[in-house]
C-alpha positions in Angstrom: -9.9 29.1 31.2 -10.0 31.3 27.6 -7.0 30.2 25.7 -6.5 32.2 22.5 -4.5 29.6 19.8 -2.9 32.6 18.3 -1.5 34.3 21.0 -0.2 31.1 22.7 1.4 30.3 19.0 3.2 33.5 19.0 4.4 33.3 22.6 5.9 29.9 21.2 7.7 31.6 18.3 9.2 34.3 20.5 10.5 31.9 22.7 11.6 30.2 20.1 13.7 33.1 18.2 14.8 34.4 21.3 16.4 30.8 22.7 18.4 30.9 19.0 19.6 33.9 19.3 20.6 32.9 22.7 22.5 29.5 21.3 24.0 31.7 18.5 25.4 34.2 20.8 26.5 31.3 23.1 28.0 29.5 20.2 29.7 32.3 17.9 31.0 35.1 20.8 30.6 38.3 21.7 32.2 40.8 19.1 35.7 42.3 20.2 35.1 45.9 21.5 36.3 48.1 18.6 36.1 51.0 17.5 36.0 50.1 14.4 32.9 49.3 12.6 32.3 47.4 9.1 32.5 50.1 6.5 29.0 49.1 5.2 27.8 49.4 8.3 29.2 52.8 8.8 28.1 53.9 5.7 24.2 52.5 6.7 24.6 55.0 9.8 25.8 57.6 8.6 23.7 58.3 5.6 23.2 61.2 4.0 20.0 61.9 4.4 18.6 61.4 1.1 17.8 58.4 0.0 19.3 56.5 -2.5 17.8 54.2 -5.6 18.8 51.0 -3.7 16.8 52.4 -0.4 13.7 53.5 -2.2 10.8 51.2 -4.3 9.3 51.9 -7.6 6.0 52.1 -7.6 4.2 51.2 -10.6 1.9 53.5 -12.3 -0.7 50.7 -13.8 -2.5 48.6 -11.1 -0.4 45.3 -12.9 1.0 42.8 -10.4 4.3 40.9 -10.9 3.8 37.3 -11.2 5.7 34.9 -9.2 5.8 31.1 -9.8 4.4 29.9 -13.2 0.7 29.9 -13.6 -1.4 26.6 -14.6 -1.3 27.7 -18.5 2.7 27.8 -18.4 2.9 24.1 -16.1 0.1 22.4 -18.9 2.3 23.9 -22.0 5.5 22.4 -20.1 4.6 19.0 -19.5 3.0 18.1 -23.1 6.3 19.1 -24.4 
């Protein structure tokens, strides 16, 4: 019996996701059928084929990474304050 930890963790998560999305269409409904879509949504569709500065990411040109978090030097400097 070869049991791989990995796969049987991700079989777990699908099930998971998939039995919420099950309760939350159980819960919330079925849309109405419409014709009428969200106008966001109809905008996302349509597109215009090129993209826009809120679809695309900037690449930096230097190989610097943005920090997230505070690093040790800025938690020390906080708490003798």
């Amino acid at each position: 019996m070869n049991v791989n930890f990995f796969e049987w963790l991700r079989d777990g998560v699908r099930q998971s996701v998939l039995l919420g999305v099950s309760d939350a269409v159980e819960q919330i409904g079925t849309p109405t059928d419409t014709d009428e879509l969200h106008p966001n949504v109809a905008a996302l569709l349509v597109g215009d084929g090129e993209p826009t500065k809120t679809t695309t990411r900037s690449r930096t040109t230097n190989n610097s990474r943005k920090r997230l978090g505070k690093s040790l030097k800025d938690m020390n400097a906080t708490t003798k304050s």
